[in-house]
C-alpha positions in Angstrom: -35.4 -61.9 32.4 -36.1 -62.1 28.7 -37.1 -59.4 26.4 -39.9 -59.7 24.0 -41.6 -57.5 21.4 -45.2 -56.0 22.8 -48.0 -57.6 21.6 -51.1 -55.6 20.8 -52.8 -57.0 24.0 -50.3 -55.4 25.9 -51.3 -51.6 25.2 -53.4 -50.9 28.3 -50.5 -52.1 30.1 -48.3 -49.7 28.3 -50.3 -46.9 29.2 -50.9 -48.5 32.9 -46.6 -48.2 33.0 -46.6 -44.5 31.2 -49.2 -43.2 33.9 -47.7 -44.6 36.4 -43.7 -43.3 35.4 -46.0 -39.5 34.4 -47.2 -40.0 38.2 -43.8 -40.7 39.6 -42.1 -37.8 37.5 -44.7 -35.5 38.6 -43.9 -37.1 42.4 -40.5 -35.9 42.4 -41.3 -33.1 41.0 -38.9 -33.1 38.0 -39.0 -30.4 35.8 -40.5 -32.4 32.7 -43.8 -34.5 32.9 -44.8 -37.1 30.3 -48.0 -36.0 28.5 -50.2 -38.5 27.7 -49.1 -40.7 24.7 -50.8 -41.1 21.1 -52.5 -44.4 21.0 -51.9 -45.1 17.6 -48.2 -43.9 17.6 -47.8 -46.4 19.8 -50.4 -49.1 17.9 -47.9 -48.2 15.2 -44.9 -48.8 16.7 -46.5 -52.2 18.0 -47.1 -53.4 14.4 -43.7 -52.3 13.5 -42.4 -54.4 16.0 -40.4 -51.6 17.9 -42.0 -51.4 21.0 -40.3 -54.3 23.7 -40.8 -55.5 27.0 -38.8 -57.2 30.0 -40.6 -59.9 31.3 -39.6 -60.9 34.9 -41.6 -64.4 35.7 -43.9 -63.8 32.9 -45.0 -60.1 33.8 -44.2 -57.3 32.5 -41.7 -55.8 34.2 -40.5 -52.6 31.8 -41.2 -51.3 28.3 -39.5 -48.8 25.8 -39.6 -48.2 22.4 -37.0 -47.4 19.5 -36.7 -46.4 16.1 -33.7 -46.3 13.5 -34.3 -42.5 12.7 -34.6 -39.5 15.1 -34.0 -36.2 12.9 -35.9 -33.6 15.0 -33.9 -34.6 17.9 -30.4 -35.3 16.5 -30.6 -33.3 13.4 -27.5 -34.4 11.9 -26.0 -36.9 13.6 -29.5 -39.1 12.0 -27.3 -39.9 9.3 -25.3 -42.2 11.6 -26.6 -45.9 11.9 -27.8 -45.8 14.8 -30.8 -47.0 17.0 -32.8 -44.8 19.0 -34.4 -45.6 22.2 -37.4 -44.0 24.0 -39.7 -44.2 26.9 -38.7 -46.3 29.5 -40.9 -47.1 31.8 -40.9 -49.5 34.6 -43.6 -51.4 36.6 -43.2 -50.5 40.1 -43.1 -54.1 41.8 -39.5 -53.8 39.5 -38.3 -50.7 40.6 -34.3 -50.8 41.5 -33.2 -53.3 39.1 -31.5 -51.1 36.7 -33.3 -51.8 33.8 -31.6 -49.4 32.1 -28.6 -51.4 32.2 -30.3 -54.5 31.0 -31.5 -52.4 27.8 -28.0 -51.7 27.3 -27.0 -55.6 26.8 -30.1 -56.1 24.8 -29.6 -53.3 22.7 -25.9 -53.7 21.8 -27.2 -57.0 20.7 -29.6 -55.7 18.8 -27.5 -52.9 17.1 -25.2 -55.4 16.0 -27.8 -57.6 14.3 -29.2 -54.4 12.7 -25.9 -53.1 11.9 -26.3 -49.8 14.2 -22.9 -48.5 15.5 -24.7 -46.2 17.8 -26.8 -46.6 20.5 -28.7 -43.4 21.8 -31.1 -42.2 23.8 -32.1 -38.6 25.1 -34.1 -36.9 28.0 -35.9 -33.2 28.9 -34.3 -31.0 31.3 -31.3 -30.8 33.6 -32.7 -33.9 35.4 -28.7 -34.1 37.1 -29.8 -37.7 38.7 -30.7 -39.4 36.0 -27.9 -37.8 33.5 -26.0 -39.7 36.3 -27.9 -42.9 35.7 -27.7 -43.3 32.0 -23.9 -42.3 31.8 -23.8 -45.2 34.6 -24.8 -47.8 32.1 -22.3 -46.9 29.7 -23.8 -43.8 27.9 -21.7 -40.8 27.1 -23.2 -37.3 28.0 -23.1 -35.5 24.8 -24.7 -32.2 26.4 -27.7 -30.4 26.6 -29.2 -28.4 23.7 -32.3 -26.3 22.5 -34.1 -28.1 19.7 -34.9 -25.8 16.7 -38.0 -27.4 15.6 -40.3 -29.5 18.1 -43.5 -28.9 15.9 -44.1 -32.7 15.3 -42.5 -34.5 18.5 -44.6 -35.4 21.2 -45.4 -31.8 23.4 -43.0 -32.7 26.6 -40.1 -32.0 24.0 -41.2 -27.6 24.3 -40.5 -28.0 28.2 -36.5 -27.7 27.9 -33.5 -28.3 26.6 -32.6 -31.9 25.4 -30.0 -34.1 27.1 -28.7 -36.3 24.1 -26.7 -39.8 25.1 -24.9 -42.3 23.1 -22.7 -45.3 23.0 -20.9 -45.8 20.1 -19.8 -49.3 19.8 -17.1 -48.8 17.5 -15.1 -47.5 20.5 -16.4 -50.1 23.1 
């Protein structure tokens, strides 16, 4: 496994893997869908160099995105240095290889390059399996909680409460 940054020839796989996840969630029939994603936010975040991928034998085998500020989502707790990571999505042939965990490793790397003590992350709805999941790979469960403003996040964010996660690597 090694993780790269995503080129720009790699966006119609990116949206191949984020149908495909919006296709699964709908599937088991969880209570939040993933719209369909702004090309350009994520041409953006590809020229920014914050969207990465986990290459299994040269193929892509999963892809998620971060950023350094989150302030719709964690309101005040953005002051803390912390990285932010969002949609994970997985190519099927890799399904059952906790990726999630391998993002951990990679990003508690990362956050210590960048200086980041926290590493967080944060889901819709009471999705109780995968709340499971991420506090699995070493996240704590900081709760659920209505956003005030959701105006400029993308429009699964009006479909429920928000599940906030963390590891904060001063205490690991």
């Amino acid at each position: 496994m090694v993780v790269k940054n995503v080129r720009k020839e790699d966006i119609d796989e990116i949206f191949r893997l984020y149908n495909i996840a919006s296709n699964y969630q709908k599937s088991k029939k969880t209570v939040v869908v993933w719209p369909d994603f702004d090309r350009e936010m994520v041409s953006q975040e590809i020229a920014e160099h914050r969207q990465f991928k986990l290459l299994i034998d040269d193929e892509i085998a999963c892809i998620w995105a971060i950023t350094f500020s989150d302030a719709q989502i964690w309101e005040k707790r953005n002051e803390d240095p912390a990285i932010y990571i969002h949609r994970i999505a997985t190519n099927p042939k890799f399904r059952g290889h906790n990726f999630v965990g391998a993002i951990v490793d990679w990003a508690k790397d990362y956050a210590n390059v960048h200086t980041k003590q926290f590493i967080r992350l944060d889901t819709i709805g009471e999705n109780t399996r995968l709340i499971n999941h991420y506090c699995n790979c070493g996240f704590d469960f900081l709760g659920m909680f209505d956003l005030p403003n959701v105006d400029e996040l993308p429009p699964h964010y009006k479909e429920g409460p928000v599940c906030l996660f963390e590891i904060d690597l001063a205490k690991k």
